[in-house]
C-alpha positions as CSV (number, residue, x, y, z in Angstrom):
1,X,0.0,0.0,0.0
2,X,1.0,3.4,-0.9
3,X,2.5,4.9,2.4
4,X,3.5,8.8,3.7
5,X,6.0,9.8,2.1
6,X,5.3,8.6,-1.6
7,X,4.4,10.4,-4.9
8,X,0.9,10.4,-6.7
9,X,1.6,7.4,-8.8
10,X,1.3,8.5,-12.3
11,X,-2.8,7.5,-13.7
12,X,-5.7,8.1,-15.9
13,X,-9.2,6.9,-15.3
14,X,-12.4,7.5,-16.7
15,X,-14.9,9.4,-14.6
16,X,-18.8,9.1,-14.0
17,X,-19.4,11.4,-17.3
18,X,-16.5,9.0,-19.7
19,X,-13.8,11.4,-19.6
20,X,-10.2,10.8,-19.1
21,X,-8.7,12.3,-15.3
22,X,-5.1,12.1,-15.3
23,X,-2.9,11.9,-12.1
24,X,-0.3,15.0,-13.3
25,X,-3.9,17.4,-14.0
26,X,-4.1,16.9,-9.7
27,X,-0.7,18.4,-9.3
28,X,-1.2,21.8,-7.6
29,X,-3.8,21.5,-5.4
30,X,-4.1,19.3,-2.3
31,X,-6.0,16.0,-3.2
32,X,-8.0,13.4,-1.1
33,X,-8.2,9.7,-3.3
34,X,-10.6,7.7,-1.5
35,X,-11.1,4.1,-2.4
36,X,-14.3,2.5,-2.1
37,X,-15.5,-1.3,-2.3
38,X,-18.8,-0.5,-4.5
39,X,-21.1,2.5,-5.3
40,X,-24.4,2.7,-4.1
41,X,-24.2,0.1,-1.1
42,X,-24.8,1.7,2.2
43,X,-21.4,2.1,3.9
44,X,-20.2,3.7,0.4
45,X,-22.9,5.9,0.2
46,X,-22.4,7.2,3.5
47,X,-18.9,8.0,3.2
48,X,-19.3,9.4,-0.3
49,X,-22.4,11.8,1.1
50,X,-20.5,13.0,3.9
51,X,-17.6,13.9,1.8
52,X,-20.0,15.3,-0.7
53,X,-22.0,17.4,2.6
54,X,-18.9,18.9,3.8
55,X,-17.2,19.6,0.6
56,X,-17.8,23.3,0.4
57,X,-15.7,23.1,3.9
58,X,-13.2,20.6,2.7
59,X,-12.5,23.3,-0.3
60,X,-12.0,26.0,1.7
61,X,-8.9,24.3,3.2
62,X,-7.7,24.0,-0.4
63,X,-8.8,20.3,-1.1
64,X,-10.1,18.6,-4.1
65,X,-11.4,15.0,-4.0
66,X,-11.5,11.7,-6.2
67,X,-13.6,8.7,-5.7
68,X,-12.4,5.2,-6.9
69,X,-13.9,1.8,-6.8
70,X,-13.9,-1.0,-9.6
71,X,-17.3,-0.2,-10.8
72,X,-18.4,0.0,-14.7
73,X,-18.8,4.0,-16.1
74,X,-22.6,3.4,-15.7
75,X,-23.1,2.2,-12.2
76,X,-20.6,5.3,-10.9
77,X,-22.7,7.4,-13.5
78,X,-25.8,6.2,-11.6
79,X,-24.4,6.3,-8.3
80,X,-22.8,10.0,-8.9
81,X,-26.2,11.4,-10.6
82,X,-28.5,10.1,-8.1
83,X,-26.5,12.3,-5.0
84,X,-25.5,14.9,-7.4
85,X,-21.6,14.3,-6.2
86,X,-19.6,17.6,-6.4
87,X,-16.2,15.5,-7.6
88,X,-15.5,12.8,-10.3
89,X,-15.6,8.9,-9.2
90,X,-13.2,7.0,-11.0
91,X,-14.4,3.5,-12.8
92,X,-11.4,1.7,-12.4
93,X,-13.0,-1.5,-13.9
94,X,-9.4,-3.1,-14.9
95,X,-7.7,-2.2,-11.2
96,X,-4.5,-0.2,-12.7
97,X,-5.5,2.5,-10.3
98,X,-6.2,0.3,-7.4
99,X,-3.1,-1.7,-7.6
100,X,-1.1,1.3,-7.9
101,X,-2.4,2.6,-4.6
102,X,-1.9,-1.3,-3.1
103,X,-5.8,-0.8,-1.6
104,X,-6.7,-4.6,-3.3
105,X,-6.2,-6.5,-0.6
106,X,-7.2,-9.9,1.0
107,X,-10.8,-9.2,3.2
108,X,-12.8,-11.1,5.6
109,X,-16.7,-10.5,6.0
110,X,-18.8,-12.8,8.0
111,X,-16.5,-15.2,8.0
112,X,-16.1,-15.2,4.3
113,X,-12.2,-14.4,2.6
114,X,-12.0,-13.1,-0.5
115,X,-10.3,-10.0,-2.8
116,X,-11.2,-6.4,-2.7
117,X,-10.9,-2.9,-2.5
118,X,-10.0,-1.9,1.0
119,X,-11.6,1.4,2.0
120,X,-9.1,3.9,2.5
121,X,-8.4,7.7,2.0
122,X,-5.0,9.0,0.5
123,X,-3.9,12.8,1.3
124,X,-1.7,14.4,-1.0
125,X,0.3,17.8,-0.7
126,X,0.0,20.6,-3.9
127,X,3.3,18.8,-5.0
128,X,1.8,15.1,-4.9
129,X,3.6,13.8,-2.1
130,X,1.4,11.4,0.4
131,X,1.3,13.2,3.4
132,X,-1.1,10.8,4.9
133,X,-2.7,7.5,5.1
134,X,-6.5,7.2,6.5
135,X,-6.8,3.3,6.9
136,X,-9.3,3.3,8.9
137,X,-11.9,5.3,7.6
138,X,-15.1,5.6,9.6
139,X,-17.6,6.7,6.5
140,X,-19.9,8.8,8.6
141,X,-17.2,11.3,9.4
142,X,-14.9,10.9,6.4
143,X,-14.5,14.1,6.1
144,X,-14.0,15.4,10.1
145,X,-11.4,12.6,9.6
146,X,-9.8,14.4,6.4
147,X,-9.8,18.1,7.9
148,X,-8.2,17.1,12.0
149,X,-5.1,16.3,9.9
């Protein structure tokens, strides 16, 4: 997993609307990646509508955000129309984005191991250095998380 320290690794993904976002357009500006195991499942949605309800205050303190999961183009479509999202989710269908950040990882649920996307939140400086690491990210204060840092 990407640790403090790092640089941005070097990306493009395809947003909610089709269009290419690329890693080196992020440079600049503090960013917030957050990974997310699927849009439109509960714990998701919470964590991507807090972020979305505190953005305004999240901005002010000079951030912009990026949502990522492995979903298709349409279901982030669906999930980023239906809650009017202020920032792009990435549809990272073939994982080049999640393996770069090292968030596919081995998971247990009820028992139950399997692969996926390990919620977490990377901060990055206005240069694209990882300044932290948010591994345990509780989604109904994602954000008060973000901004105590």
């Amino acid at each position: 997993m990407l640790k403090v320290g790092d640089k941005l690794p070097e990306f493009e993904g395809i947003n909610q609307d089709g269009e290419t976002v690329s890693s080196s357009k992020l440079i600049g500006k503090k960013l917030v990646v957050f990974f997310y195991p699927q849009a439109s499942t509960p714990t998701c949605t919470v964590e991507a509508c807090n972020l979305s309800d505190n953005y305004s205050k999240l901005e002010k303190e000079g951030f912009q955000l990026l949502g990522v999961s492995g979903d298709s183009v349409k279901k982030q479509k669906n999930f980023h129309s239906k809650f009017a999202f202020p920032y792009d989710l990435i549809a990272d269908e073939t994982r080049n984005i999640i393996d770069k950040f090292g968030v596919w990882q081995e998971k247990k649920t009820f028992g139950k191991t399997y692969m996926g996307i390990v919620r977490t939140t990377f901060i990055f400086d206005e240069n694209g250095i990882c300044t932290r690491v948010i591994e345990k990210v509780t989604s109904k204060t994602a954000a008060e998380q973000i901004l105590e840092g």
